[in-house]
BAKEMAR-446949 format. One record per residue (C-alpha): x, y, z; residue in three letters; chain. Coordinates in steps of 0.2 Angstrom, whole numbers. Example, Ala and Ser with C-alpha at 12.3 -4.5 7.8 and 13.67 -1.06 7.14 Angstrom:
2
+-------+-------+-------+-------+------+
:    c1 :    c2 :    c3 : fitor : paro :
+-------+-------+-------+-------+------+
:    62 :   -22 :    39 :   ALA :    A :
:    68 :    -5 :    36 :   SER :    A :
+-------+-------+-------+-------+------+
END
This chain:
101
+-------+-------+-------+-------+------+
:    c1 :    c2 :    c3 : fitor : paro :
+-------+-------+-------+-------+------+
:  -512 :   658 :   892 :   UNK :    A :
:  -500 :   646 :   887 :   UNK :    A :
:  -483 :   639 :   899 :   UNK :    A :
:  -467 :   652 :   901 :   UNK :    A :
:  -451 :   645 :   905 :   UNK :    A :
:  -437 :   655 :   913 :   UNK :    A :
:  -420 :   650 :   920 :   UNK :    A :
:  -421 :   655 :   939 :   UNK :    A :
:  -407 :   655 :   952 :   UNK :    A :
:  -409 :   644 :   970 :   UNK :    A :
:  -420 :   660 :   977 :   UNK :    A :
:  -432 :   659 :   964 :   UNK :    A :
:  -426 :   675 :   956 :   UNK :    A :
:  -427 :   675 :   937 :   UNK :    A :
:  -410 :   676 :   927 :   UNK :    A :
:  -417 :   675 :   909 :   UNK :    A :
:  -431 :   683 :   900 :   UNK :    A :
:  -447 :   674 :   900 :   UNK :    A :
:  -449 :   663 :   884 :   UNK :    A :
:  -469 :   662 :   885 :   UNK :    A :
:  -482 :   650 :   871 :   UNK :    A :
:  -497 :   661 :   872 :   UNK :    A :
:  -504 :   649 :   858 :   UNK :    A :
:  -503 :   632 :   868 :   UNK :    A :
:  -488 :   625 :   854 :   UNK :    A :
:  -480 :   615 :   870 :   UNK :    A :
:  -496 :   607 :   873 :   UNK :    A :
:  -499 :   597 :   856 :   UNK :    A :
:  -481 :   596 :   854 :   UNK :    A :
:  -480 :   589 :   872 :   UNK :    A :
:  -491 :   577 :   871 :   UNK :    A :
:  -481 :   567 :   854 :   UNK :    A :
:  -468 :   561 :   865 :   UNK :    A :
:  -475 :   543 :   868 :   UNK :    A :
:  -467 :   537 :   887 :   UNK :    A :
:  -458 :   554 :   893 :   UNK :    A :
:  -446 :   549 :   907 :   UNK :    A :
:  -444 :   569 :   910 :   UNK :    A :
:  -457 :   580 :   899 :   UNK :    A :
:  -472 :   570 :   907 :   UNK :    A :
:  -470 :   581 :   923 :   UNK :    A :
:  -472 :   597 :   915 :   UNK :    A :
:  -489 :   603 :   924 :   UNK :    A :
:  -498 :   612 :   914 :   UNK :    A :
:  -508 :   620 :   928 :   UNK :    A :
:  -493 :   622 :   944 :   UNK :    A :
:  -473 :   625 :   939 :   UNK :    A :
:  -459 :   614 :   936 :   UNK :    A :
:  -443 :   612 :   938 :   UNK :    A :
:  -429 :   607 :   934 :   UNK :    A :
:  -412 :   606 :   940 :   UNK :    A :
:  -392 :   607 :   932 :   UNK :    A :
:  -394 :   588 :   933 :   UNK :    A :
:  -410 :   583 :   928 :   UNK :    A :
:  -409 :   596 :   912 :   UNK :    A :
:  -396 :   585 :   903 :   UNK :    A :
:  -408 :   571 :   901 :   UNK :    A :
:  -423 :   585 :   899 :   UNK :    A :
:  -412 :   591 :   884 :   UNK :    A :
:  -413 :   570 :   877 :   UNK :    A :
:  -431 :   571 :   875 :   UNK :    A :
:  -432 :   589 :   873 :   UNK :    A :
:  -425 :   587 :   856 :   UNK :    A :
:  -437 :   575 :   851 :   UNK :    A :
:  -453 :   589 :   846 :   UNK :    A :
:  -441 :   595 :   835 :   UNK :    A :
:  -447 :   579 :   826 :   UNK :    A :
:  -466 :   585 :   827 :   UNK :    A :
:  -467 :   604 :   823 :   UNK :    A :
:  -480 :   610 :   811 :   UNK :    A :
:  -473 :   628 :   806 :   UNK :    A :
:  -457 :   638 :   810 :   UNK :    A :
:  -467 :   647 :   827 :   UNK :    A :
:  -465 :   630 :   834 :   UNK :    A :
:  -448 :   626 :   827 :   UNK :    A :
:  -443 :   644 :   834 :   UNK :    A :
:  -451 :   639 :   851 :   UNK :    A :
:  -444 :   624 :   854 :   UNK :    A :
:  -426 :   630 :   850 :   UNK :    A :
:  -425 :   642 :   862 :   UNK :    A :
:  -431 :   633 :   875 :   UNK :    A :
:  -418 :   621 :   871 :   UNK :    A :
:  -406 :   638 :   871 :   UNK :    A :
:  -411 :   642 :   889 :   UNK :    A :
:  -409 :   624 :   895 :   UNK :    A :
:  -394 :   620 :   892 :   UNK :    A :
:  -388 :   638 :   898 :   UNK :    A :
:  -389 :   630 :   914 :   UNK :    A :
:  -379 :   613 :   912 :   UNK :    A :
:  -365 :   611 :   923 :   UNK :    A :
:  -372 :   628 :   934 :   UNK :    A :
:  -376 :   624 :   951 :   UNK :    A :
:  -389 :   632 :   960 :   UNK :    A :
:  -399 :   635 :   943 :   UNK :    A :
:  -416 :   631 :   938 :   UNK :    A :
:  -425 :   628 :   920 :   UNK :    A :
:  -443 :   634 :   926 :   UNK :    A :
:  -459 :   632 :   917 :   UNK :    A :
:  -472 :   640 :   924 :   UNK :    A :
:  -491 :   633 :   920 :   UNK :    A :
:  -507 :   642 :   917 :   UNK :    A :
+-------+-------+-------+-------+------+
END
């Protein structure tokens, strides 16, 4: 089972639908970005998260696997991770939440 993300508020309570990658896509794509300053800390195995804040210069880099994907499940993938992320810019008190494996 591959990483889901989810917009959560400051309780832990999901506000979005679960964007899941049951084929592991963030992992190869993941590991492209040469010198992350934001998507190294995505632990595949624990959760991560990220705040209002921090998800502006998440969104910098997140932009960047656009550069690597193989096929449009990727491409679809990224995007709407992308989608979710920046649904919470400028929102305090919300959370862009991957959780791992």
């Amino acid at each position: 089972m591959g990483i889901c993300v989810q917009v959560v508020d400051e309780f832990g309570e999901s506000e979005s639908e679960h964007i899941c990658d049951p084929q592991n896509h963030l992992h190869r794509l993941l590991a492209t970005i040469p010198e992350s300053r934001f998507l190294q800390y995505i632990d595949w195995f624990g959760d991560t998260i990220f705040n209002q804040e921090q998800v502006r210069d998440f969104l910098k880099e997140w932009g960047l696997l656009l550069e690597f994907v193989e096929n449009e499940d990727e491409k679809a993938l990224v995007e709407q991770i992308a989608d979710l992320a920046k649904s919470i810019v400028g929102k305090p008190h919300t959370y862009l939440k991957f959780d791992g494996d």
